[in-house]
C-alpha positions as semicolon CSV with decimal commas, in nm:
position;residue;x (nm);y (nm);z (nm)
1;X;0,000;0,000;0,000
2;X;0,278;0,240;0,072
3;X;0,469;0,182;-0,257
4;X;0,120;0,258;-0,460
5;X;0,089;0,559;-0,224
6;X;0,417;0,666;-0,319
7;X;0,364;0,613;-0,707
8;X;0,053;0,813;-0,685
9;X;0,221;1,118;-0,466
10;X;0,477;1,173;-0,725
11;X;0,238;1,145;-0,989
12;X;0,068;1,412;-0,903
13;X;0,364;1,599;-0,769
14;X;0,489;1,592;-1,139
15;X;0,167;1,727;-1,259
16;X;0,173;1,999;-0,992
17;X;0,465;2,130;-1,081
18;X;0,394;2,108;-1,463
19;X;0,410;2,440;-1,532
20;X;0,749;2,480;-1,378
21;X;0,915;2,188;-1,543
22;X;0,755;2,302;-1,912
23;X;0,973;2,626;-1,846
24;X;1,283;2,436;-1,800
25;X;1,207;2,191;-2,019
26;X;1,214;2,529;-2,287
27;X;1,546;2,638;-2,165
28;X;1,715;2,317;-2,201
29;X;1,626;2,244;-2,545
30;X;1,703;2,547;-2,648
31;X;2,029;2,490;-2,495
32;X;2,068;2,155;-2,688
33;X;2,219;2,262;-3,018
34;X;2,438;2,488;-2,809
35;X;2,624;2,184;-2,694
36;X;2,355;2,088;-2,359
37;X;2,367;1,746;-2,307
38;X;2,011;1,584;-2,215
39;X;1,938;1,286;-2,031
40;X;1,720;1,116;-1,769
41;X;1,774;1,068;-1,408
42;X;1,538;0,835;-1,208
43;X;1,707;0,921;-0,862
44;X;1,659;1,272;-0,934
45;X;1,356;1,291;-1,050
46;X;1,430;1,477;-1,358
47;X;1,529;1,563;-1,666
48;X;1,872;1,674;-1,694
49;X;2,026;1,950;-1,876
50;X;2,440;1,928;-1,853
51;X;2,638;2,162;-2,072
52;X;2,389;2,469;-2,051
53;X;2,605;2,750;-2,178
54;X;2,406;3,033;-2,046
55;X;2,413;3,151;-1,647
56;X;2,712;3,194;-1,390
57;X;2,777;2,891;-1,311
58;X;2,625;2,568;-1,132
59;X;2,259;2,449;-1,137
60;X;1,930;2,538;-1,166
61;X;1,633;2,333;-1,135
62;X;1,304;2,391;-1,244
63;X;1,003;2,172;-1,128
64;X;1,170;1,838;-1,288
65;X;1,417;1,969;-1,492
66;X;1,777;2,061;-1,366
67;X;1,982;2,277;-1,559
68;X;2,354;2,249;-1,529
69;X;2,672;2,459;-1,668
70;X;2,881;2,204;-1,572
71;X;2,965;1,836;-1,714
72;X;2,815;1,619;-1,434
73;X;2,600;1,728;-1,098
74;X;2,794;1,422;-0,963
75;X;3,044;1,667;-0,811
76;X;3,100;1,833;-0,499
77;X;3,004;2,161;-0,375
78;X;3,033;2,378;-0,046
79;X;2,675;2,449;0,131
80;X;2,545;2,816;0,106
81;X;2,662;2,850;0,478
82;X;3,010;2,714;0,418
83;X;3,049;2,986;0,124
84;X;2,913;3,227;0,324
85;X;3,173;3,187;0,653
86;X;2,873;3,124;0,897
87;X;3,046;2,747;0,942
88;X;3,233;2,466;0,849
89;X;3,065;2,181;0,676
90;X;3,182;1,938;0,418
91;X;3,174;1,916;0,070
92;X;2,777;1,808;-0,068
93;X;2,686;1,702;-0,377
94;X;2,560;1,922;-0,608
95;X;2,333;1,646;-0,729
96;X;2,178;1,583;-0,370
97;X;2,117;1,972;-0,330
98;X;1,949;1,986;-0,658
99;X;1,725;1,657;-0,577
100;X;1,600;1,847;-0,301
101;X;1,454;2,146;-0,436
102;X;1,305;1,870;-0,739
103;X;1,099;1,750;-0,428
104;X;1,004;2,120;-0,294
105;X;0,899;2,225;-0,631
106;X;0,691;1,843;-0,655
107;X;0,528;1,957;-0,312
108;X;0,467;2,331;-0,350
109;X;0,420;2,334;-0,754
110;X;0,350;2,658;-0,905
111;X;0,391;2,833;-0,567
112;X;0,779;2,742;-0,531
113;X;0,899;3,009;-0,746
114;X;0,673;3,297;-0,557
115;X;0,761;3,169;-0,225
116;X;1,110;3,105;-0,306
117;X;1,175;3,466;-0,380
118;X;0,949;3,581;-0,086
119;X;1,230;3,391;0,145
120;X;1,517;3,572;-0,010
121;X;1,592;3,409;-0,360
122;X;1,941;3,273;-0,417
123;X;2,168;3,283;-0,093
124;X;2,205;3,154;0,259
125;X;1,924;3,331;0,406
126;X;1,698;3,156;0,202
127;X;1,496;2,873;0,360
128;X;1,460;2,637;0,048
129;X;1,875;2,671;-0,026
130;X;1,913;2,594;0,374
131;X;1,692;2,323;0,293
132;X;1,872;2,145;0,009
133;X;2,190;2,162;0,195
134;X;2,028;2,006;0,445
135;X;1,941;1,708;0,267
136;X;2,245;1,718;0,069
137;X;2,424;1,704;0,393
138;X;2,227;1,411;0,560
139;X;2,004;1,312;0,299
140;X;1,703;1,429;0,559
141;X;1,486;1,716;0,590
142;X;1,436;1,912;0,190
143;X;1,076;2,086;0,339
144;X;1,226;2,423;0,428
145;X;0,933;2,468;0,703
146;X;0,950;2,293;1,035
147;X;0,685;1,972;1,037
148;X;0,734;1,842;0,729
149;X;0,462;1,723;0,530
150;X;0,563;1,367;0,489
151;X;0,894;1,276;0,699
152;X;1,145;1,429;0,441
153;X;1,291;1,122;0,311
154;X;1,272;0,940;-0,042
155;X;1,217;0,607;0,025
């Protein structure tokens, strides 16, 4: 019962967030004959975008698509706090962090974007980026509120 439960939640979280991933989905095709490489990634969730030439630098997901300047998200990277000198934490992985805001957008759909520049936008301050570290540290906790709305893990 829990595995159809789960089948049906992300179901509709990728209809949700629709909108969101249509967007992306424009960006990264439109990045393909600029050398973007495309491909599928069950773990994440998403569709992803590696080789986008356009942006400073890193990743960017939207609703189930994750755009990427780089060659692979299977690389490290500091958390927002680390960068920032508010601590010391280890490397993540940039694919972990990414995963997580694939499951905020699945869970808050066409109100991520609003309410993830209402917290701040990109930076340390904001709760969703807190968030993804979070799980990208420990692989726990991507709801950026406190009481999560199911108990924050994937499986």
């Amino acid at each position: 019962m829990r595995g159809a439960a789960r089948v049906a939640g992300g179901v509709l979280g990728l209809a949700w967030t629709l909108p969101n991933t249509l967007v992306g989905l424009a960006v990264g095709l439109a990045a393909l004959p600029f050398g973007a490489r495309m491909r599928l990634r069950g773990p994440e969730l998403a569709l992803v975008f590696d080789g986008v030439p356009w942006g400073p630098g890193g990743a960017l997901t939207l609703g189930n698509v994750i755009l990427h300047t780089g060659d692979s998200l299977d690389r490290d990277c500091l958390t927002y706090a680390h960068r920032a000198g508010l601590c010391r934490q280890p490397a993540v992985r940039l694919v972990d962090h990414e995963r997580a805001h694939v499951l905020q957008y699945m869970a808050l759909g066409p109100f991520f974007l609003p309410l993830y520049f209402l917290c701040g936008g990109i930076g340390v301050r904001n709760r969703f980026e807190r968030a993804a570290d979070r799980y990208a540290l420990t692989g726990r906790g991507w709801w950026p509120w406190p009481g999560p709305p199911m108990d924050g893990r994937l499986d």
